[in-house]
C-alpha positions in Angstrom: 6.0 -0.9 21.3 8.8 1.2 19.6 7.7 4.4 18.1 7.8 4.6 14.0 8.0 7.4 12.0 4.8 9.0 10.9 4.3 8.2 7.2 0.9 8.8 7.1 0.3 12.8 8.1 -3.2 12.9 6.2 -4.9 11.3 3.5 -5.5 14.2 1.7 -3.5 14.6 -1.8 -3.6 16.8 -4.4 -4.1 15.1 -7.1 -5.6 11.1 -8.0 -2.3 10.3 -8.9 -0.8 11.0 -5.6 -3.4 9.0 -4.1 -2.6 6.8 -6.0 0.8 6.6 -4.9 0.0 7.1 -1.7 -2.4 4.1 -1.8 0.8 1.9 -3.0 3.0 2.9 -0.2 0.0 2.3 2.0 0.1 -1.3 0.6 3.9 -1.8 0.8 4.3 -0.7 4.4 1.0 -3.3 5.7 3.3 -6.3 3.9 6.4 -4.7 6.0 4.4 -4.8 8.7 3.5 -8.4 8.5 6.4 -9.0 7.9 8.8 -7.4 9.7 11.9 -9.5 8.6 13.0 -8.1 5.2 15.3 -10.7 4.1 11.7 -13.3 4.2 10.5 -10.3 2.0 12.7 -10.9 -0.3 13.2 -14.4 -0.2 9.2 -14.8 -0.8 9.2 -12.0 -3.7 10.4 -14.9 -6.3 6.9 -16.7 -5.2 4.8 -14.3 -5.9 6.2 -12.4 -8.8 5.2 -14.8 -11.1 1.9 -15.7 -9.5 -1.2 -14.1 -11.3 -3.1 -14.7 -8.1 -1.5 -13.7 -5.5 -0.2 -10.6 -8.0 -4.0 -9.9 -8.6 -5.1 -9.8 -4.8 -2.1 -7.2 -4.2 -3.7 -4.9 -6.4 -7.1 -5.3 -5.4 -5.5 -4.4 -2.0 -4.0 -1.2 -3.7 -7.5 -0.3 -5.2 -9.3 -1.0 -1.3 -6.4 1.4 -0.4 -7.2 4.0 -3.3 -10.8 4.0 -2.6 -10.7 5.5 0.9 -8.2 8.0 -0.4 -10.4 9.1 -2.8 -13.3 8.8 -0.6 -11.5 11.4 2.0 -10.2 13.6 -0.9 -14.5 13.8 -1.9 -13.0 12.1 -5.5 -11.2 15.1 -6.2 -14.2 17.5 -6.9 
C-alpha cells in the first residue's frame, strides 16, 4: 500500500462552515477512493447529475460526514 498525503490532520475547524467543507471534501475523496480510476469518475458523473436519488444519498452522505465533525468540534459551543 502506497502512502497518500495526509488530508485529514484533525477534525477540528473553526467555524460550522469549514466543517462543512471539510465534510464535502471528506465525501469527494471516499468516491475517489472507490473509485480510483478518474476517467470512470467522470464518465459516471452524466449518470448521476441528473438523478434526484442518487443526488439525494450523496448529500445525506455529506450530512453523516458533517455530523461527526460537529460532534468532535462539541457543535461549536
Amino acid at each position: 500500500m502506497e502512502t497518500k498525503e495526509n488530508y485529514l490532520p484533525s477534525l477540528i475547524t473553526e467555524t460550522p462552515m469549514q466543517g462543512r467543507q471539510l465534510a464535502i471534501m471528506l465525501a469527494r475523496k471516499s468516491v475517489a477512493a472507490i473509485q480510483a480510476d478518474s476517467d470512470i469518475r467522470k464518465k459516471l458523473r452524466p449518470d448521476y447529475a441528473e438523478d434526484t436519488q442518487q443526488l439525494i444519498a450523496s448529500a445525506q452522505v455529506i450530512a453523516t460526514e458533517f455530523q461527526t465533525i460537529a460532534a468532535a468540534n462539541n457543535y461549536w459551543k
